[in-house]
C-alpha positions as CSV (number, residue, x, y, z in Angstrom):
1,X,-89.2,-14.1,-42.0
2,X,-89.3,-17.8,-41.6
3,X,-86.6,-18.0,-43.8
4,X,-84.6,-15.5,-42.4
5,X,-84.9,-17.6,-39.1
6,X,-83.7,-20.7,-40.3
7,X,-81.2,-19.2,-42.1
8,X,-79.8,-17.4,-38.6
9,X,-80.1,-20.9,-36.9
10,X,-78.1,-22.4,-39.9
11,X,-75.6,-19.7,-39.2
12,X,-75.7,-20.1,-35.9
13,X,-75.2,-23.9,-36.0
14,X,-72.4,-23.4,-38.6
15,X,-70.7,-21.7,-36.3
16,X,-70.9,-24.0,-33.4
17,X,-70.0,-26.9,-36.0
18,X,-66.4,-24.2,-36.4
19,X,-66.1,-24.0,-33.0
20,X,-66.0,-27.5,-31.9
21,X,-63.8,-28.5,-34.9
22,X,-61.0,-25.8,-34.5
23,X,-61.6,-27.1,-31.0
24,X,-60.9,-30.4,-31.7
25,X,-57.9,-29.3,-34.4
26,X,-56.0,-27.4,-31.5
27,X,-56.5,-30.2,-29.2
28,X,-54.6,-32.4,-31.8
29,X,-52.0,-30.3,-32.7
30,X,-51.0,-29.7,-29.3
31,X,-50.9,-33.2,-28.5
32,X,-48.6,-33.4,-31.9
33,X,-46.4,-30.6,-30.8
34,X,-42.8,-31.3,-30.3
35,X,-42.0,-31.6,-26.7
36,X,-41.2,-28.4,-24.8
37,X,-39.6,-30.4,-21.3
38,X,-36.9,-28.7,-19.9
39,X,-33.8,-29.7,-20.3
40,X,-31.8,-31.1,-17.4
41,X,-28.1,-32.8,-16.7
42,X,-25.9,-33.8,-14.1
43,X,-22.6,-35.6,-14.1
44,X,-21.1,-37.0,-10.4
45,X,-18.3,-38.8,-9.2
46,X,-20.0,-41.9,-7.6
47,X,-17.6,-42.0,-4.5
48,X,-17.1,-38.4,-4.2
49,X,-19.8,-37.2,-4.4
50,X,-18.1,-34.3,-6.8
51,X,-20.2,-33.0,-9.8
52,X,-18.4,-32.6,-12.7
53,X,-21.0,-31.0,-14.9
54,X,-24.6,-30.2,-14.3
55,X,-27.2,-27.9,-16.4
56,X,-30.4,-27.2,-14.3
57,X,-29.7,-29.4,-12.3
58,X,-33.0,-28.6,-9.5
59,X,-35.3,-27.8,-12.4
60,X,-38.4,-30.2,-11.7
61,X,-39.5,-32.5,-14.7
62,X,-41.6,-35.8,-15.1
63,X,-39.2,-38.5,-14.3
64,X,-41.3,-40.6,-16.2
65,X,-40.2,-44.5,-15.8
66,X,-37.2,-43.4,-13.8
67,X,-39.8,-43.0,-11.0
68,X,-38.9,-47.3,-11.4
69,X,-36.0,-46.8,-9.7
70,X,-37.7,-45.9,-6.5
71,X,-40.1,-48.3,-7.0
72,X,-37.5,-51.4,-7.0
73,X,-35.8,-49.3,-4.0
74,X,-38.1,-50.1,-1.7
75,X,-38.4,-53.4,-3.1
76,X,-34.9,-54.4,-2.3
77,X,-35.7,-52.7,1.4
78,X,-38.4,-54.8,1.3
79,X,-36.4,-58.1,0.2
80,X,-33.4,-57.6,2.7
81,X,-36.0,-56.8,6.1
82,X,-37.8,-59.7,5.2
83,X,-41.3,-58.4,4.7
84,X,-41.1,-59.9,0.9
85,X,-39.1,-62.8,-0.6
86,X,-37.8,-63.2,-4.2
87,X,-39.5,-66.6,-4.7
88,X,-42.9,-65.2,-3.2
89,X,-46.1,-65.2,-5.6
90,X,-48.3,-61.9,-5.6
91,X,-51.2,-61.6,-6.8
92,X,-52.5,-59.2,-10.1
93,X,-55.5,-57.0,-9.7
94,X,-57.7,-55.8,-12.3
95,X,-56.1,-52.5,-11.9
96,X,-53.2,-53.8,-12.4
97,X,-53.8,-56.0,-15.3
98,X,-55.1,-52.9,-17.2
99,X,-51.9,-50.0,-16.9
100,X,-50.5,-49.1,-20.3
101,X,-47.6,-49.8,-22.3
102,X,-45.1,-50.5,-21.4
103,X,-46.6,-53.8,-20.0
104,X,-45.9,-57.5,-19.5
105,X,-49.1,-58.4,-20.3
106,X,-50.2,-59.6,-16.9
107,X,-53.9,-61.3,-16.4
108,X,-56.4,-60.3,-13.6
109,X,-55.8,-63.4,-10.6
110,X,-52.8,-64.6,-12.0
111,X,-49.8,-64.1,-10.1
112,X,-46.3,-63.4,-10.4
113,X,-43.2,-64.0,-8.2
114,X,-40.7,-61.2,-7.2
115,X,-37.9,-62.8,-8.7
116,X,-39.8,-62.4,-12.0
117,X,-41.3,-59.0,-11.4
118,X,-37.9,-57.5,-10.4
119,X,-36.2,-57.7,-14.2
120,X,-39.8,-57.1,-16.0
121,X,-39.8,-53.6,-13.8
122,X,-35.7,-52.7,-14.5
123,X,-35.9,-54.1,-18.2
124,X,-38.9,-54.0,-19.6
125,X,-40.0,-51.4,-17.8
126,X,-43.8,-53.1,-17.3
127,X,-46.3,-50.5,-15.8
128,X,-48.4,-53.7,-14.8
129,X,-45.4,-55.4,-12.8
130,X,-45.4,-51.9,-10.8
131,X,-48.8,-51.5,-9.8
132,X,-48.5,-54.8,-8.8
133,X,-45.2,-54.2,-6.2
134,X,-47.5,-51.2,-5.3
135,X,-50.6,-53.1,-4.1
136,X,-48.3,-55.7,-2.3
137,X,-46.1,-53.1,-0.5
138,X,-48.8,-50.6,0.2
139,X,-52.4,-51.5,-0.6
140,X,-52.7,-49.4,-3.1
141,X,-51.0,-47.3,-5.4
142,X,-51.5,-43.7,-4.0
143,X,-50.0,-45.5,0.0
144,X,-47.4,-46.4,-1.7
145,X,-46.8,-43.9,-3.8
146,X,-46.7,-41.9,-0.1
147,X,-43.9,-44.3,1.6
148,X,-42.4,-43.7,-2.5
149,X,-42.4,-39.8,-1.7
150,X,-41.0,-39.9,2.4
151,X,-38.4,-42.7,1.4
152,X,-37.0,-39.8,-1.2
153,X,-37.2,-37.0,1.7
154,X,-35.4,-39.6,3.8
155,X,-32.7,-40.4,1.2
156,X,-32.6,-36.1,0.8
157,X,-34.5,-35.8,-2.8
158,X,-36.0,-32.8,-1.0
159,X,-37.3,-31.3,-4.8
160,X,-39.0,-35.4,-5.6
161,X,-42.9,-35.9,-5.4
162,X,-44.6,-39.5,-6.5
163,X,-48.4,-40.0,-7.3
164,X,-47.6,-43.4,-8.7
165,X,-45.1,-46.4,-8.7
166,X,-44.7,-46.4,-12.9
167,X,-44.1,-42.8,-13.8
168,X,-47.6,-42.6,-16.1
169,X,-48.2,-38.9,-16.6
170,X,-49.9,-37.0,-13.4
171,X,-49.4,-33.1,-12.8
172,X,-47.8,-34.0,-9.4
173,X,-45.3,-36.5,-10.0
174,X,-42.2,-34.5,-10.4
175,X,-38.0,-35.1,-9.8
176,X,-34.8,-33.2,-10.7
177,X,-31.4,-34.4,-12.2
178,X,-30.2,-34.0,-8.6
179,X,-32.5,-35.9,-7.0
180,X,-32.1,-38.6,-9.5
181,X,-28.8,-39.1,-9.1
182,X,-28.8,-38.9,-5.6
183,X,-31.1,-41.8,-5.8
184,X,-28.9,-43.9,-8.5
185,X,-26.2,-43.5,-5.7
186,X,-28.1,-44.6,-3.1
187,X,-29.1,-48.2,-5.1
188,X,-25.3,-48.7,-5.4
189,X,-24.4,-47.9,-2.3
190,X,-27.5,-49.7,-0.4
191,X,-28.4,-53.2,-2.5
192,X,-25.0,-53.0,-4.5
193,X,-26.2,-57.1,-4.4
194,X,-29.1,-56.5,-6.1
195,X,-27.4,-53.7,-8.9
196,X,-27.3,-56.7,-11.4
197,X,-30.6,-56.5,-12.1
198,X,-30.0,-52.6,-13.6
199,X,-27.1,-54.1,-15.9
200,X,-28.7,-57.0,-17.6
201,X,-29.7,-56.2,-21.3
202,X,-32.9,-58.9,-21.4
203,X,-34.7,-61.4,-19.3
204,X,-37.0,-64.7,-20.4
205,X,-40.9,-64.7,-19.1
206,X,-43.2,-67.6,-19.9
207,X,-40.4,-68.5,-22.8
208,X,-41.0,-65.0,-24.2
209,X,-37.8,-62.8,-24.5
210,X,-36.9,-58.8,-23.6
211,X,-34.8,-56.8,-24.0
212,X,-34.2,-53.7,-22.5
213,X,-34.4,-50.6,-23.5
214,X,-31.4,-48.7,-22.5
215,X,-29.1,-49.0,-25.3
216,X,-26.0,-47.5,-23.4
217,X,-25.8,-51.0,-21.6
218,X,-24.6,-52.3,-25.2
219,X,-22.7,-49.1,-26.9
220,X,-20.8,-47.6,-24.1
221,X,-18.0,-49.1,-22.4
222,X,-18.0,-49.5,-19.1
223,X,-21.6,-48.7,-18.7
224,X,-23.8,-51.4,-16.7
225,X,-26.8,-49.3,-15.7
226,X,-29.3,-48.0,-14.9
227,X,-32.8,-47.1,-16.0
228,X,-34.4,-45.3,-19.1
229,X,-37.8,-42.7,-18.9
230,X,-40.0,-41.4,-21.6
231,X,-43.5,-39.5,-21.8
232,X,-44.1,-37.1,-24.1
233,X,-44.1,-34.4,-21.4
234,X,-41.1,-35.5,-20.5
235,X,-38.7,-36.0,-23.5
236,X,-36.4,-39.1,-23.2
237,X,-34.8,-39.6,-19.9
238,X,-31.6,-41.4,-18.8
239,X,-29.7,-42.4,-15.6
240,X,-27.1,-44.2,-16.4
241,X,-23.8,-45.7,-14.2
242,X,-20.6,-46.2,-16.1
243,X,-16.8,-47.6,-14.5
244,X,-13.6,-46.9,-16.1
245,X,-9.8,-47.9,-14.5
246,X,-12.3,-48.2,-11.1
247,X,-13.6,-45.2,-11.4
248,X,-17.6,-44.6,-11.3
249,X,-19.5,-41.9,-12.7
250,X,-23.2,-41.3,-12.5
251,X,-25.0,-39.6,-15.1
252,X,-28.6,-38.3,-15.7
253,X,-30.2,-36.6,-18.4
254,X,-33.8,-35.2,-18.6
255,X,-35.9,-33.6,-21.2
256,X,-34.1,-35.6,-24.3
257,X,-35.6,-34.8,-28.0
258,X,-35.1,-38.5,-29.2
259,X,-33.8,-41.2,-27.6
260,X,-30.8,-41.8,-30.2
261,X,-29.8,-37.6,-29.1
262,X,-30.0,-38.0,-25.4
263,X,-27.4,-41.4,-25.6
264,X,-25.2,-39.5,-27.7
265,X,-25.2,-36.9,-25.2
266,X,-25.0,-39.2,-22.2
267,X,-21.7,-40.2,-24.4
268,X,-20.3,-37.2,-24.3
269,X,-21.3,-36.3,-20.5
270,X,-19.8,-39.6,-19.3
271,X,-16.5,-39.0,-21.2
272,X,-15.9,-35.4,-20.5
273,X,-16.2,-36.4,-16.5
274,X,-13.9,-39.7,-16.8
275,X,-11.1,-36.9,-18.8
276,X,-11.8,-34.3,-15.7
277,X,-11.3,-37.6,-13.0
278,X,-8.1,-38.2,-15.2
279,X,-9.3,-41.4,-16.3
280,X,-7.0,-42.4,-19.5
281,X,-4.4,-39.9,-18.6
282,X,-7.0,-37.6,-20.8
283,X,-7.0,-33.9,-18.6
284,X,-6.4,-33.4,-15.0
285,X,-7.9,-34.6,-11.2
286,X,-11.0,-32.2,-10.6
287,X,-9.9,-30.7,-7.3
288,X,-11.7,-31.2,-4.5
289,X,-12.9,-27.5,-3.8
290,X,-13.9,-26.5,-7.1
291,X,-17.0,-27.9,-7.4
292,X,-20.0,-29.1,-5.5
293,X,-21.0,-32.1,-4.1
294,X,-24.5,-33.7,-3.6
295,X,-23.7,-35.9,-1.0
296,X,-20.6,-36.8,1.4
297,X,-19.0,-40.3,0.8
298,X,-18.1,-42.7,3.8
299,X,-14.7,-41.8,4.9
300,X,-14.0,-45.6,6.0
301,X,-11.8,-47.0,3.0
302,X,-12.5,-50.7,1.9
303,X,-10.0,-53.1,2.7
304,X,-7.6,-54.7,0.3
305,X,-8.7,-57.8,-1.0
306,X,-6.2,-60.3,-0.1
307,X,-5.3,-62.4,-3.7
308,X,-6.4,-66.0,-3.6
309,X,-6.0,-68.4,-6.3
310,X,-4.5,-66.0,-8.9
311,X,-7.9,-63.4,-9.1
312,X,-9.5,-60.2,-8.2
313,X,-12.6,-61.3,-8.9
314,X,-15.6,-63.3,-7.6
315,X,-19.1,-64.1,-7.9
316,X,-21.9,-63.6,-6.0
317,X,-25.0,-66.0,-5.8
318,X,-27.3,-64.2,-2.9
319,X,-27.2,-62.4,0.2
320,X,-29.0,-64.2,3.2
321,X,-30.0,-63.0,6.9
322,X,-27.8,-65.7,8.7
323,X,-24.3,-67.1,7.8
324,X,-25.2,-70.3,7.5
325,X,-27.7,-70.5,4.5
326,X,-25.1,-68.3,2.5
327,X,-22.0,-70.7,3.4
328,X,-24.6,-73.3,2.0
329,X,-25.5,-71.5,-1.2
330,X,-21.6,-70.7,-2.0
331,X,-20.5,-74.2,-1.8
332,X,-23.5,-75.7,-3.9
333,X,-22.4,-73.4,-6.5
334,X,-19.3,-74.8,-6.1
335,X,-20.2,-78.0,-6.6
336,X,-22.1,-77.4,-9.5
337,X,-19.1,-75.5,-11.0
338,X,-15.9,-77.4,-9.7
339,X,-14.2,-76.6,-12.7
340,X,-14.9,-73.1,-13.4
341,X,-15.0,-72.3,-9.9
342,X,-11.3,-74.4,-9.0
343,X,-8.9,-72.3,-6.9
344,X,-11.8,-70.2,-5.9
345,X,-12.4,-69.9,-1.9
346,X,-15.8,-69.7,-0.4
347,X,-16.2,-66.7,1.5
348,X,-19.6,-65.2,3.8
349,X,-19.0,-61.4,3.3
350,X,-21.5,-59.5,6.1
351,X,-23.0,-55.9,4.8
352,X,-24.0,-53.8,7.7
353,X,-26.6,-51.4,7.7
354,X,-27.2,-48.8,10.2
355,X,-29.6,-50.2,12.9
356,X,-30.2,-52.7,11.0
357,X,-29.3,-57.0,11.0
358,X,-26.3,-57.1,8.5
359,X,-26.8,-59.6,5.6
360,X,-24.6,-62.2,4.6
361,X,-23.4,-61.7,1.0
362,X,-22.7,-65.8,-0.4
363,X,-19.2,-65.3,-2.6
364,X,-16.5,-67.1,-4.2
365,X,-13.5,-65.7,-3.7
366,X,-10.2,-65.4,-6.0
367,X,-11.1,-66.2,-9.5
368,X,-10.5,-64.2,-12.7
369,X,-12.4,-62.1,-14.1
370,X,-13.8,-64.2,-17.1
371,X,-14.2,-67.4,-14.9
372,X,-16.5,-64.5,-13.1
373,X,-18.6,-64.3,-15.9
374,X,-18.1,-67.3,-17.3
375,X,-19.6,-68.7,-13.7
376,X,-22.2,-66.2,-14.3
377,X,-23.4,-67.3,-17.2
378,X,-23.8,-70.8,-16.4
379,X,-25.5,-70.2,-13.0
380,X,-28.1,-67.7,-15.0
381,X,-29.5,-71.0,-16.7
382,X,-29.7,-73.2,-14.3
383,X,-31.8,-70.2,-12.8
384,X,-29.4,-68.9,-9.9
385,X,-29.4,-65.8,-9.4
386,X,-25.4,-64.5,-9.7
387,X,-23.6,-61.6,-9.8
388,X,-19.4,-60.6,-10.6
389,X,-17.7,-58.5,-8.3
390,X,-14.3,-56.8,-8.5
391,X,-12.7,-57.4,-5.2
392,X,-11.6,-53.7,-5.4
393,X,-14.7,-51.8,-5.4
394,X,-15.5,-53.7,-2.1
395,X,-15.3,-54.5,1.4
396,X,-14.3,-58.2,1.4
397,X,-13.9,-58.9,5.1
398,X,-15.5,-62.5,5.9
399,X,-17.8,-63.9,8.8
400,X,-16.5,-66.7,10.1
């Protein structure tokens, strides 16, 4: 009998020994499992509003690192009311010194400044650099993940939730392709003077070099944003912004198996909607009743620029709170650039915002377009910030 009862508890504890170990062999298969997201697409016309194709379009998914976008939103807001500077220093807390990858490698009581933390959030997509704008817009990250979440209902990304400023997985933190674009539209359209930041390919930190992430920025013509996403709940994300023959569309994909198939698709997205906008003389205007639209564009038209010295283009080195400090900043440049900049004109081009104090956009006027970049270029190194600009796709009326 006593060996029959040591047998039993041998049994018994082979058993629990099968248990825990098909247990732990489910546990690892499911996190092995190929991801089951659902798939999710929208195409727009960025000044009509019009969408040209869209595939579950209000489906909520994890947004993932697209929740970034939101992130730098109220950043920029931030930046332009004055409650944060681009040369300010802020300060890295434990909890933000230990997020995941994607990181910058940030150190408890070391500090960072915003014009350093901006590109390490839209390139390198640092979960460190977020928590940080989190703690120094809200005090923490769930505040701020609640001014995140009422900026989208005010912005109408009615189907948008945010737990956190990075995207890291939570249950709660949820977006649609709608809502995503609407919210690519709205950093156009609201800090078009801070876009830049969405189109550069890498940034320098402590003489360390990134790049970014979204490969579209380097494969697709006329792409020059915006931000990348991936968890393995989500599948590989994408919002991206492309301009052909001054024509903007704004794409997003969710739910992507790899990230090699989702730009492929994104490819294919963005040129079936340039052909349907008639862009290349490739299949028809999309008329304006036949299909949606997620949001209703302005219906003031941008003046004309006027041509000066021979160009379309010009450059933009900072948008200030008075006229005078951007008059300043535009002829410094010019002065540091006589001859790349000759024949330009220094112009202070005011951006209004609805009960808000316009800002005062520092440009050169009337320079070509690869004196623009050219200009660019050499103002990135002496570290000034700049930006081109095709007179076109803008208001160009000047303070005086």
């Amino acid at each position: 009998m006593k060996n029959y009862g040591l047998n039993m508890r041998n049994i018994a504890g082979t058993r629990l020994w099968a248990a825990m170990f098909l247990s732990a062999a489910i546990m690892f298969f499911a996190s092995s499992a190929p991801v089951n997201a659902k798939y999710a697409a929208m195409i727009i016309d960025a000044e009509t509003g019009q969408v040209l194709h869209q595939v579950n379009p209000h489906t909520r998914n994890y947004p993932a690192s697209l929740t970034k976008m939101m992130t730098l939103y109220l950043t920029f807001e931030a930046i332009d009311s004055g409650r944060l500077s681009l040369d300010q220093r802020m300060k890295v807390s434990a909890r933000a010194a230990r997020q995941p990858a994607s990181r910058l490698g940030l150190k408890r009581g070391q500090t960072i400044s915003v014009r350093e933390a901006i590109p390490a959030l839209a390139i390198k997509s640092a979960n460190d650099v977020a928590v940080v704008f989190a703690e120094t817009l809200g005090g923490s990250q769930r505040d701020f993940a609640l001014k995140m979440t009422a900026k989208a209902r005010q912005l109408d990304m009615n189907r948008t939730t945010f737990r956190n400023p990075s995207g890291l997985p939570h249950r709660g933190q949820l977006s649609t392709a709608r809502d995503m674009a609407v919210l690519a539209y709205r950093l156009l359209k609201d800090f078009p003077h801070y876009y830049y930041y969405f189109s550069k390919t890498s940034f320098t930190y402590r003489g360390k070099t990134y790049k970014s992430h979204n490969k579209l920025l380097t494969t697709y013509s006329g792409a020059d944003g915006i931000k990348t996403g991936y968890l393995k709940s989500s599948g590989y994300n994408l919002v991206t912004s492309a301009e052909r023959q001054g024509r903007r569309l704004i794409g997003v994909i969710f739910g992507g198996r790899t990230a090699r198939s989702r730009d492929r698709l994104m490819a294919r997205l963005l040129n079936k909607g340039f052909r349907k906008m008639g862009v290349y003389g490739d299949g028809a205007q999309v008329a304006k009743n036949q299909a949606p639209k997620i949001f209703s564009p302005s219906r003031k038209k941008p003046t004309r620029a006027r041509k000066s010295g021979g160009g379309q283009w010009a450059i933009q080195v900072g948008a200030y709170n008075k006229v005078k400090p951007a008059r300043a900043m535009a002829r410094k440049v010019v002065s540091k650039l006589p001859r790349i900049l000759e024949g330009g004109s220094v112009k202070v081009v005011p951006l209004k915002k609805r009960n808000r104090r316009p800002l005062y956009r520092a440009r050169i006027h009337g320079i070509s377009k690869s004196r623009a970049y050219q200009a660019c270029k050499s103002l990135k190194r002496l570290k000034i910030d700049c930006m081109e600009v095709h007179l076109k796709s803008y208001q160009v009326a000047s303070a005086r």
